[in-house]
VMD Tcl script that draws the C-alpha trace (Angstrom):
set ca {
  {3.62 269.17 121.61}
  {1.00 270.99 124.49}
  {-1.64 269.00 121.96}
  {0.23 265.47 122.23}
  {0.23 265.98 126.04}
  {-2.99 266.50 126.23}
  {-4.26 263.81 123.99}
  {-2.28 261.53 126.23}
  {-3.72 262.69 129.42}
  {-6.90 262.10 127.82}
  {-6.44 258.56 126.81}
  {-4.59 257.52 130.35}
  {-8.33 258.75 131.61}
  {-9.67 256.30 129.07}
  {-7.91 253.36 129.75}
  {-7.65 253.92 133.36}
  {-7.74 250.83 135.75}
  {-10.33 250.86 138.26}
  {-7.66 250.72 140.58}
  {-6.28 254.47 139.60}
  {-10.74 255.18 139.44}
  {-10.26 253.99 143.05}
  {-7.22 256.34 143.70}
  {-9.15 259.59 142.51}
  {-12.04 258.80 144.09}
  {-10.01 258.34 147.70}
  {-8.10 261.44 146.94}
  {-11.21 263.76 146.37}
  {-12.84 262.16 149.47}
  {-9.67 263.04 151.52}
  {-9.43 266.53 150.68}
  {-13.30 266.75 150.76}
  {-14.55 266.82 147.38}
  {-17.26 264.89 147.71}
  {-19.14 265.83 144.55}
  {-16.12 264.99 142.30}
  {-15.73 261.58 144.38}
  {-19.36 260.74 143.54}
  {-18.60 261.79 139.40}
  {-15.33 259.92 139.80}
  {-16.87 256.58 141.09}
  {-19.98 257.23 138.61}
  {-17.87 257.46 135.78}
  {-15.73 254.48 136.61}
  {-18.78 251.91 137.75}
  {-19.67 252.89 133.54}
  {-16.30 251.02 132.72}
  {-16.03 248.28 135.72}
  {-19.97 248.08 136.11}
  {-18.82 245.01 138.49}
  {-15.94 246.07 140.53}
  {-17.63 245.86 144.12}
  {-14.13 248.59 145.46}
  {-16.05 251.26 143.47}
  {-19.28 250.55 144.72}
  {-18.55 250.76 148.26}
  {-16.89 253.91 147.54}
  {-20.41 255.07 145.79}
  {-22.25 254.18 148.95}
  {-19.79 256.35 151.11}
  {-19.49 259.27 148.55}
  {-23.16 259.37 148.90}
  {-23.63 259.27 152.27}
  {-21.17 261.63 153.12}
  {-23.15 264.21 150.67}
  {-26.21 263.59 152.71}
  {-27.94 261.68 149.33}
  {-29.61 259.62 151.47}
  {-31.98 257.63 148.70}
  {-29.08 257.61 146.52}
  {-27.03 255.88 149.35}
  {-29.52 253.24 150.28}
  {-29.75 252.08 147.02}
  {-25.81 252.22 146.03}
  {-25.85 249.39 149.68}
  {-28.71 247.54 148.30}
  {-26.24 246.62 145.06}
  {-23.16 245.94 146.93}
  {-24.37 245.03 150.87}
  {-24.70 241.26 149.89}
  {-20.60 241.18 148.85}
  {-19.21 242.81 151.59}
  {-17.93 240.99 154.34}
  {-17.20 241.84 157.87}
  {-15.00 244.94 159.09}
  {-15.51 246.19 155.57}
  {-19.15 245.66 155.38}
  {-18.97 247.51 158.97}
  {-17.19 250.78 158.40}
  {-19.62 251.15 154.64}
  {-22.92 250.56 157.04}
  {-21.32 252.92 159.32}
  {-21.02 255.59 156.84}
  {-24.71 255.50 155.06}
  {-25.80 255.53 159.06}
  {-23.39 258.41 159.64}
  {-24.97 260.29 156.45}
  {-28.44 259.94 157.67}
  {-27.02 261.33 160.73}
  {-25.07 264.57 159.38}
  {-27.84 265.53 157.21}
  {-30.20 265.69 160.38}
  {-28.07 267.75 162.70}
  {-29.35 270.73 161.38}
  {-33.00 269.51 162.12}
  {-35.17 271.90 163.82}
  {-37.37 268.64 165.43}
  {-35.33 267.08 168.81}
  {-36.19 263.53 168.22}
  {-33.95 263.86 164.96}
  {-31.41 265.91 166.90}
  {-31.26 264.15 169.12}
  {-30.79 260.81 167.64}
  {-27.95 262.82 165.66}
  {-26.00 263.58 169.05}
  {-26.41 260.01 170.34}
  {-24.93 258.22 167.08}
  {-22.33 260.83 167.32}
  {-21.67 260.00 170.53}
  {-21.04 256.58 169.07}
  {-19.00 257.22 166.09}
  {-16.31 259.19 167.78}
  {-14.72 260.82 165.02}
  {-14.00 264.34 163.98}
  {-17.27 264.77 162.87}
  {-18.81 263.34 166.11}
  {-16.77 265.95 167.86}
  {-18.18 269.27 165.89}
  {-21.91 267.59 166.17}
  {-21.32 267.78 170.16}
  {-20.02 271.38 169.73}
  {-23.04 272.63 167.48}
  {-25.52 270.93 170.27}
  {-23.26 273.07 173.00}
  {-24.15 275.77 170.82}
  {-27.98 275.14 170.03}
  {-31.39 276.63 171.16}
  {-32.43 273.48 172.68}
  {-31.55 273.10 176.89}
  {-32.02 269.64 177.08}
  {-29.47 269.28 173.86}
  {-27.29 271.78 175.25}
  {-26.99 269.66 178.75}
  {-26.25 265.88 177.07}
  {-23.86 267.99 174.80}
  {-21.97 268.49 178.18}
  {-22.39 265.02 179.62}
  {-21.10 263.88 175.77}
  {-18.36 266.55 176.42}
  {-16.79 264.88 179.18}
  {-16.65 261.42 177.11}
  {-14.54 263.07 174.26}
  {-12.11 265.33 176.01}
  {-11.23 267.65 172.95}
  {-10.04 270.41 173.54}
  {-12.72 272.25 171.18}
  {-15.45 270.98 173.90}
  {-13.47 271.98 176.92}
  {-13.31 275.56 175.97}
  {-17.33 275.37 175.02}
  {-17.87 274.28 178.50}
  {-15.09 277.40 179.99}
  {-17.67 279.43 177.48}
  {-20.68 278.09 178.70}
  {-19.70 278.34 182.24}
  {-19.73 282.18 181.31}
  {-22.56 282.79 179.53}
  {-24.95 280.01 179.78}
  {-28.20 281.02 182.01}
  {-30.35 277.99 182.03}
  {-30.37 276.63 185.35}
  {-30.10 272.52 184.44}
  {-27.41 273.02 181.48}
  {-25.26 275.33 184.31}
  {-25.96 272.77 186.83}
  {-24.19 270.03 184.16}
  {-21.37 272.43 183.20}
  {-20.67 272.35 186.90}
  {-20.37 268.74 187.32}
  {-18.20 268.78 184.31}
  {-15.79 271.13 185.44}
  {-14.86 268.66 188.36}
  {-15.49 265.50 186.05}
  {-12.55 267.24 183.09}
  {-10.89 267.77 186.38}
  {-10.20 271.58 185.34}
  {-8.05 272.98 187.96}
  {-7.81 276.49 186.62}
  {-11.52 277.21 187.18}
  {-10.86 276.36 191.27}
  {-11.41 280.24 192.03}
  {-14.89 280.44 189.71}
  {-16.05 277.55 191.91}
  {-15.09 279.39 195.09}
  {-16.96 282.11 193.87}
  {-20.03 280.63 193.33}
  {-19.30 278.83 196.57}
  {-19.09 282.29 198.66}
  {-21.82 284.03 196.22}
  {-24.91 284.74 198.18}
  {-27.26 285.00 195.35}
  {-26.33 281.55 193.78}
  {-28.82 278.59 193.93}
  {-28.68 276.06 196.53}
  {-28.04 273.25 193.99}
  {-25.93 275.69 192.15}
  {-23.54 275.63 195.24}
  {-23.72 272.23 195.79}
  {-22.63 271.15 192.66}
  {-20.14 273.52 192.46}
  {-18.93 272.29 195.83}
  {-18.90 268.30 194.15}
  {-16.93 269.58 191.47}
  {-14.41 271.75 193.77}
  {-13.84 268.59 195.78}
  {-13.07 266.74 192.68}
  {-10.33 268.48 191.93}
  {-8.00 268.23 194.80}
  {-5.92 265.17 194.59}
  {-4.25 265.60 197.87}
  {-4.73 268.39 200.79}
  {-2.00 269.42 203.58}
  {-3.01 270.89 206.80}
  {-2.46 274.26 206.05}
  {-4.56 274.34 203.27}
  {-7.32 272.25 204.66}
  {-7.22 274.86 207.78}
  {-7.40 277.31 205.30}
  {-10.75 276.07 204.57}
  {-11.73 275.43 207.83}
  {-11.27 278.96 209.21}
  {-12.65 280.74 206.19}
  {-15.52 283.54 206.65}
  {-17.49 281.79 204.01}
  {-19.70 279.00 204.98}
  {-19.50 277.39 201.54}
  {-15.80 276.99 201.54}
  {-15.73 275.97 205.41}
  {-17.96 273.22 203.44}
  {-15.65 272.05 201.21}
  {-13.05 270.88 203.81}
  {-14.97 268.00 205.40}
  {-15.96 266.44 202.29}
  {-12.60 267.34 200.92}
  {-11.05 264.94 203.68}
  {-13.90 262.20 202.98}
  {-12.93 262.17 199.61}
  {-9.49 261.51 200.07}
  {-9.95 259.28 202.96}
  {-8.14 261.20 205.51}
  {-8.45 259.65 208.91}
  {-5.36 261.54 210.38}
  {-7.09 264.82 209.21}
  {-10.62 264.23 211.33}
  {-9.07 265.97 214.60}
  {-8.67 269.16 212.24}
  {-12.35 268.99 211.60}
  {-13.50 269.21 214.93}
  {-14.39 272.61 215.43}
  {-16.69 272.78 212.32}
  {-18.52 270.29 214.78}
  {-19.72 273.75 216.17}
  {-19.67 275.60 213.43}
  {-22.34 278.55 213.04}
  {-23.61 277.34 209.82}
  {-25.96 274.09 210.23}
  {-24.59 272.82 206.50}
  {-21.12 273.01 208.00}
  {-22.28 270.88 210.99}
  {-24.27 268.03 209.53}
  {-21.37 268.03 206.52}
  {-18.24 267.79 209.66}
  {-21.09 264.78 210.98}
  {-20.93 263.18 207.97}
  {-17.48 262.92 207.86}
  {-16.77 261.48 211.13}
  {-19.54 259.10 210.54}
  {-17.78 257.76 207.28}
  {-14.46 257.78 209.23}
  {-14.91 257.34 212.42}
  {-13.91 253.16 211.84}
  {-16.16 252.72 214.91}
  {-13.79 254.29 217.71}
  {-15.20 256.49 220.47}
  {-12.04 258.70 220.00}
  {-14.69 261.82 218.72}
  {-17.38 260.33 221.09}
  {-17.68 263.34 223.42}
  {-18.02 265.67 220.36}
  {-20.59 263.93 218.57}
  {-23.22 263.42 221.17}
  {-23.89 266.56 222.00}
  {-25.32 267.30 218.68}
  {-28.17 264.95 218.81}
  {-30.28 267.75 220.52}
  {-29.10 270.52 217.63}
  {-31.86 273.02 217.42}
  {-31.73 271.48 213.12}
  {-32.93 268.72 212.84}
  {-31.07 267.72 209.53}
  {-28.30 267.92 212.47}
  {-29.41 266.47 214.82}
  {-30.18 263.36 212.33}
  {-27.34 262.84 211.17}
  {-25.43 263.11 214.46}
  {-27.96 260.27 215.70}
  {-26.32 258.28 212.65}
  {-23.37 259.21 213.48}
  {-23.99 257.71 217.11}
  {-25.61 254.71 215.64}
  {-22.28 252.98 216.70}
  {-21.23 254.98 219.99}
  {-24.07 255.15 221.83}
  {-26.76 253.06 220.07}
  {-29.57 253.58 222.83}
  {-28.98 257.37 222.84}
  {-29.15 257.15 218.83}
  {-32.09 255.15 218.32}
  {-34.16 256.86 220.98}
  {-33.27 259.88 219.22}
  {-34.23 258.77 215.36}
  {-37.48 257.04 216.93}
  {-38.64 260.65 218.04}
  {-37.43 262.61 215.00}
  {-40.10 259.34 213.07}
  {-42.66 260.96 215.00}
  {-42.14 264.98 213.95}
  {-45.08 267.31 212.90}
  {-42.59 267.38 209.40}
  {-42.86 265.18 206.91}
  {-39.67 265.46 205.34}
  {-37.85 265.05 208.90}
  {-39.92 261.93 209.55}
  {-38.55 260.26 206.36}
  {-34.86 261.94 206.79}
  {-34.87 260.05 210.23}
  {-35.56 256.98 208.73}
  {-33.33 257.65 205.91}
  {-30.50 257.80 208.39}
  {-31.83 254.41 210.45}
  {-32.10 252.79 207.28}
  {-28.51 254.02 206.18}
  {-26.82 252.72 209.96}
  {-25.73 249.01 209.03}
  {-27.02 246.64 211.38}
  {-27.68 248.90 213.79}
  {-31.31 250.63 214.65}
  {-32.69 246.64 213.04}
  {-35.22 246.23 215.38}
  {-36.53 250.08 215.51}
  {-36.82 249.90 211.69}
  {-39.05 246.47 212.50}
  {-41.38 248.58 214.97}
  {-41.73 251.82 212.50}
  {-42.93 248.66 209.52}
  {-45.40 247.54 211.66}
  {-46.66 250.54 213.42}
  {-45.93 253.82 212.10}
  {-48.65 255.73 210.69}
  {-46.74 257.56 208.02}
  {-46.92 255.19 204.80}
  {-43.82 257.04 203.91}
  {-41.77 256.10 207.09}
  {-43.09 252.51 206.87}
  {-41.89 252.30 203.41}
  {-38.36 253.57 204.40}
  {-38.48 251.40 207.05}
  {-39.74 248.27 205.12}
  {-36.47 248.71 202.61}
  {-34.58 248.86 205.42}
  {-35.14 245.78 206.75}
  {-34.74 244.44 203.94}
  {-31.55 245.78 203.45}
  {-30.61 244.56 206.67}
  {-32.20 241.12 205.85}
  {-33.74 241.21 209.44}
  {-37.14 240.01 208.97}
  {-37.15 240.69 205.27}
  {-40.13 238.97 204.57}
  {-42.29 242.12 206.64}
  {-40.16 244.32 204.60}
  {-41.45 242.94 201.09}
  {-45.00 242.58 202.53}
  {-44.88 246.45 203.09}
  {-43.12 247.37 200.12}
  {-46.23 245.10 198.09}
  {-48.56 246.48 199.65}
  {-47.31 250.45 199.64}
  {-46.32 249.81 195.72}
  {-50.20 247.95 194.97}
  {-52.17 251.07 196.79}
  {-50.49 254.18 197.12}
  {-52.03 256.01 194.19}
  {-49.54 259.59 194.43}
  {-46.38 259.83 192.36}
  {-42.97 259.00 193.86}
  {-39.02 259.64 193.86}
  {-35.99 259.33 195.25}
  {-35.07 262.19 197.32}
  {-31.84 263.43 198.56}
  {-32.12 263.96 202.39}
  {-28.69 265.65 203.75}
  {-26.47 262.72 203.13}
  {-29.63 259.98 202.84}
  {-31.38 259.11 200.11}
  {-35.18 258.48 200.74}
  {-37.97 257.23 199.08}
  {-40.31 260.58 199.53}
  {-43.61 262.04 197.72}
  {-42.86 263.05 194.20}
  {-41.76 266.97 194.05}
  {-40.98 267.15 190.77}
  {-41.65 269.17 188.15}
  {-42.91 269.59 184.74}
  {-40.07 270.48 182.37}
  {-40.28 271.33 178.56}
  {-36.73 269.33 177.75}
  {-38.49 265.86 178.75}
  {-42.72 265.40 177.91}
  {-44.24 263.79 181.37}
  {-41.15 264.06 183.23}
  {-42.79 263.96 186.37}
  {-44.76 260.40 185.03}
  {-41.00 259.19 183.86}
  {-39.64 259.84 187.63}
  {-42.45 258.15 189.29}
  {-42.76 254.90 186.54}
  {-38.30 254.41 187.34}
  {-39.03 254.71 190.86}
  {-41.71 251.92 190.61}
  {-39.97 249.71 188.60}
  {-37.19 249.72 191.16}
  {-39.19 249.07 193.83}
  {-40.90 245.99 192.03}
  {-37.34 244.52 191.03}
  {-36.79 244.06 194.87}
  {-40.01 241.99 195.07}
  {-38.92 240.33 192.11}
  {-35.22 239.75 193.21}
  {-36.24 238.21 196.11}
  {-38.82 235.94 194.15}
  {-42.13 237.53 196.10}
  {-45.29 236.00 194.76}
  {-46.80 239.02 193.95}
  {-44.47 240.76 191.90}
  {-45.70 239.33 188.87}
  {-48.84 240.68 189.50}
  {-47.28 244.05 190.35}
  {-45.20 244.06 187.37}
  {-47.88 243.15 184.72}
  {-50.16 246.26 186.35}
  {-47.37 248.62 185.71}
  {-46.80 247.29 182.76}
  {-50.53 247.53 181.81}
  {-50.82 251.36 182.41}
  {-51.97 253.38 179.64}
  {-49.65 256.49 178.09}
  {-46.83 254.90 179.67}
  {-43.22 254.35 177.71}
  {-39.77 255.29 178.98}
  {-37.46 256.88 176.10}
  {-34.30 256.78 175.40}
  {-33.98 260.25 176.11}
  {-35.46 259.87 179.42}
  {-33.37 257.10 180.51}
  {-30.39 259.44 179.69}
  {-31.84 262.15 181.66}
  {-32.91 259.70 184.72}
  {-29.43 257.82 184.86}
  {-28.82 257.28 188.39}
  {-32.87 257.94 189.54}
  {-34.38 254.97 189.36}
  {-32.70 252.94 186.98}
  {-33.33 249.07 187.05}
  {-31.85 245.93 186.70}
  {-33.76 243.67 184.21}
  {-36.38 241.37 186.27}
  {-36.78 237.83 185.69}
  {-40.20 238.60 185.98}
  {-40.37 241.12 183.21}
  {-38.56 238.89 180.82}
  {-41.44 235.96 181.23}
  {-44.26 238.78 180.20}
  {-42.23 238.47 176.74}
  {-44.93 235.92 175.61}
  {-48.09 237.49 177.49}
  {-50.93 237.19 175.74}
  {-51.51 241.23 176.06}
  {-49.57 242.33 172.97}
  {-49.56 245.93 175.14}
  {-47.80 243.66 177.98}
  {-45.45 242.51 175.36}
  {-44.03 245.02 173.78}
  {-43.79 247.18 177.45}
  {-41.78 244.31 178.74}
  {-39.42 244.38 175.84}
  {-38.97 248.22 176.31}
  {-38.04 247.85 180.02}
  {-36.05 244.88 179.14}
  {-34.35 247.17 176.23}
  {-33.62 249.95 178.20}
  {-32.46 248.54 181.56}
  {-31.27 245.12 180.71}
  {-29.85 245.34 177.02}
  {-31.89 241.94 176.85}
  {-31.47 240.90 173.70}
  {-34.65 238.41 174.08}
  {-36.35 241.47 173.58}
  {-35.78 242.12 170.04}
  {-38.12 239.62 168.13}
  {-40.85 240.95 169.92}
  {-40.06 244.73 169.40}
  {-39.41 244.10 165.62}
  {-42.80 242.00 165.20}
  {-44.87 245.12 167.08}
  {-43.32 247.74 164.89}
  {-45.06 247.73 162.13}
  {-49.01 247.57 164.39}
  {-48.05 250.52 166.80}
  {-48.40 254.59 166.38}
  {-45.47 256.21 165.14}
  {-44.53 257.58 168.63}
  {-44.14 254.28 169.82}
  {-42.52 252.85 166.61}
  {-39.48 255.57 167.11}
  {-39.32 253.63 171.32}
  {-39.01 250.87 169.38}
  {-35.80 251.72 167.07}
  {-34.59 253.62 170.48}
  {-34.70 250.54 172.10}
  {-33.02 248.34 169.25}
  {-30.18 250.86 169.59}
  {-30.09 250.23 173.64}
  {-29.86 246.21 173.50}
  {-27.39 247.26 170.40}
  {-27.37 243.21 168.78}
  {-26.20 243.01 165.21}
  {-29.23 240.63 164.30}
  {-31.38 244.12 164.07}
  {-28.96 245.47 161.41}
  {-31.14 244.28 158.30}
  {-34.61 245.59 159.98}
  {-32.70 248.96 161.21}
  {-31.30 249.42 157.34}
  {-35.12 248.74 156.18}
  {-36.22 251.39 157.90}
  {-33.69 253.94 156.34}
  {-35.80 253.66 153.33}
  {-39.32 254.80 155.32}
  {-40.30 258.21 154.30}
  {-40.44 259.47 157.51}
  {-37.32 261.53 158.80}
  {-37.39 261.15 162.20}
  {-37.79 257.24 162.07}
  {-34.64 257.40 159.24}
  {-32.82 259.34 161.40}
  {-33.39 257.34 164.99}
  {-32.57 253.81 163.12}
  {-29.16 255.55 161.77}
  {-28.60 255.99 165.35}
  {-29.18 252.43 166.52}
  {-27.49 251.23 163.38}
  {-24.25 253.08 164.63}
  {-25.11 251.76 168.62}
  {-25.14 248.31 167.44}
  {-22.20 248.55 165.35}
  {-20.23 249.76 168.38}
  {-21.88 247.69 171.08}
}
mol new
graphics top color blue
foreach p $ca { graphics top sphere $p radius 0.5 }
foreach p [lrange $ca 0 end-1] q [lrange $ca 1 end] { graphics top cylinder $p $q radius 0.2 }
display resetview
């Protein structure tokens, strides 16, 4: 009897439909026996060489194994019968494959082309990917891990971040751990905030961010608590309350904040400053309080109460920035001009005097912007941003000056996360400052644009644009999108990448495809980077080519923009 059975167990294998083939293979795949879904879909396509179920399930089975040749060439057979959300989700796998198989990869371009498709595919296995990164030796890794973090949400990458907050050491992945803690909103690490807050041997940026992130967590404040703040020994946490009430908007809590107006800490003051200058809604009600501080022995201070008094007293204000233009500092010069810029219409014709006639470039290019953010004689404000833009050979940024952000001389630094990272900060900066001129159609931008464009060992990467969000990011330029069919091939394809990475343009694709296949294999990986930015489905076939190069790290990047374009 045993034998009957098993001759008839035998013989239902036989003469199996491909339907029950299909079964199996779906039931090994679900409890994650890959190898017997690859033998089950093997043996099957030997019966129903033609059933195109099977196949798919062959190009998935392989994938998820990591057989990566094995894959392509299981697609090749079926990719031209699949149709739409089906054709999708088997692409999505053989990209996902690629993927997986690299995330071990000791090289970062692979790993991190791995944590930006995973990023993408948002699925169990993106969510472990993020956690091993969290995990890694690499800093740079470690700190998009965190930004990626705060996209998902698990739970699994909110207690990496409570673990990193503990034990990670590396000053710009603790710096994004911070922010994160107020992004997640995670109210139960309020007192590890405060202490870093109150902890004398912390970092000043350390502080700061840990300040941001406090902030973020309060939804609401009473007057007890806020006068809590206010009346704490700490200076950090007397910090916290006047951005506290800025960030909730709290007019009827300004008289509360008064006496950090004279507060013994000159953070405290210029933070109390920058409150009633937010909040104020131009009433002299805090007039009497304010004014007094323009002749704080800080300057910071004293700056930002002049901004502050940019609508109370604007000839008291005014006279004060114009001298604080003129200090033996540098970075007060361009702080005072920050704030002038940064006063509405107020201060216009000072910032017109400081264009023409100050003899700090710096100042005159604050100055310049600001007029023509004003739009009061904009036209002196382009001339001096062409002009500062065409000679001034140094590197630039964007600075951070007390509550004002300033175009200042470069200060950054080399770091070993992100090759020329110091060339990437200046090039953003630049390109921001020549989509003004182009924005407001200024006959030399071109010009300006196809010099930048022109400059040798320049190319912004994906990875830097991540790291540089927020520092100099552009909007696509008109003028950048007619160098598309420049005669300079260089011109070309450096126009497409700026058009990739800060406009998504997809214009930019025919010429990025055409110049892949002429360029060094560092640029060639920009290239499928970009693909992956402007994220059109029309790169899908060249993308899937490229899966068959022998090169890993090219495999492994067009997996990644495969997955971005599927998802755009």
């Amino acid at each position: 009897m045993k034998t009957l059975f098993l001759i008839l167990l035998m013989a239902q294998g036989l003469f199996a439909s491909s339907l029950d083939v299909h079964r199996r293979v779906q039931c090994h795949l679900l409890i994650g026996d890959v190898t017997s879904a690859i033998r089950e879909c093997r043996e099957g396509l030997k019966s129903y060489p033609n059933e195109k179920s099977l196949q798919r399930l062959l190009v998935q089975s392989l994938a998820k194994r990591g057989y990566e040749k094995d894959a392509l060439k299981a697609w090749h057979v079926v990719a031209a019968e699949l149709k739409g959300e089906e054709k999708r989700a088997v692409l999505e796998t053989l990209a996902w494959g690629v993927l997986s198989r690299a995330s071990n990869s000791n090289q970062f371009v692979v790993q991190y082309s791995s944590l930006m498709g995973a990023r993408l595919a948002k699925d169990a296995a993106a969510v472990e990917v993020i956690k091993n990164n969290m995990q890694g030796q690499n800093a740079l890794l470690r700190a998009l891990a965190v930004k990626l973090a705060c996209e998902f949400r698990d739970a699994p990458l909110i207690d990496e971040i409570k673990r990193l907050f503990e034990k990670e050491h590396h000053f710009y992945v603790r710096l994004e751990v911070l922010r994160a803690i107020g992004f997640l909103g995670l109210k139960e690490m309020t007192e590890q905030l405060k202490q870093i807050i109150t902890d004398d041997h912390a970092l000043a940026e350390e502080k700061a961010c840990a300040i941001e992130s406090l902030v973020n967590l309060y939804e609401s404040v009473t007057d007890a608590d806020l006068q809590e703040l206010i009346t704490a020994n700490r200076a950090g946490l007397r910090a916290i309350s006047p951005q506290i009430v800025l960030h909730l908007d709290k007019y009827d809590q300004l008289p509360l904040l008064v006496p950090l107006l004279k507060d013994s800490s000159s953070m405290v003051r210029s933070l109390a400053l920058g409150a009633f200058g937010h909040l104020q809604k131009r009433d002299d009600t805090y007039k009497d309080h304010i004014l007094p501080l323009l002749e704080d022995e800080d300057p910071l201070v004293a700056i930002t109460a002049a901004w502050a008094s940019l609508s109370l007293d604007p000839l008291k204000a005014e006279a004060k920035l114009s001298q604080l233009c003129e200090h033996k500092n540098e970075d007060i010069r361009i702080a005072a001009c920050g704030a002038l810029v940064a006063g509405g219409d107020a201060g216009k014709n000072l910032c017109y005097h400081l264009a023409k006639k100050s003899t700090d470039p710096f100042v005159r290019l604050n100055a310049g912007l600001g007029l023509i953010l004003k739009q009061f004689h904009v036209e002196r404000g382009l001339k001096v941003l062409e002009r500062f833009v065409a000679k001034h050979e140094g590197k630039l940024m964007w600075n951070q000056a007390g509550l004002f952000r300033v175009l200042a001389p470069s200060r950054v630094h080399h770091i070993p996360q992100v090759p020329n990272y110091p060339e990437h900060v200046d090039a953003l900066t630049r390109l921001e400052l020549l989509s003004i001129l182009a924005t407001f159609d200024y006959k030399k931008a071109q010009k300006g644009i196809e010099a930048f464009l022109q400059k040798e060992n320049w190319g912004i990467t994906h990875a830097a644009c991540a790291m540089l969000a927020g520092e100099g990011a552009s909007e696509a330029l008109d003028v950048v999108r007619n160098l598309l069919t420049s005669k300079n091939a260089k011109i070309r394809v450096q126009a497409a990448l700026v058009l990739a990475f800060m406009g998504r343009e997809k214009a930019a694709t025919a010429v990025l495809e055409e110049a892949y296949s002429t360029v060094s294999r560092d640029c060639k990986i920009t290239i499928l980077e970009a693909l992956g930015a402007i994220g059109a489905e029309d790169s899908l076939p060249f993308l899937v080519r490229v899966l068959g190069e022998p090169f890993q790290i090219n495999r492994v990047v067009a997996a990644s923009s495969i997955i971005q374009c599927l998802y755009h």
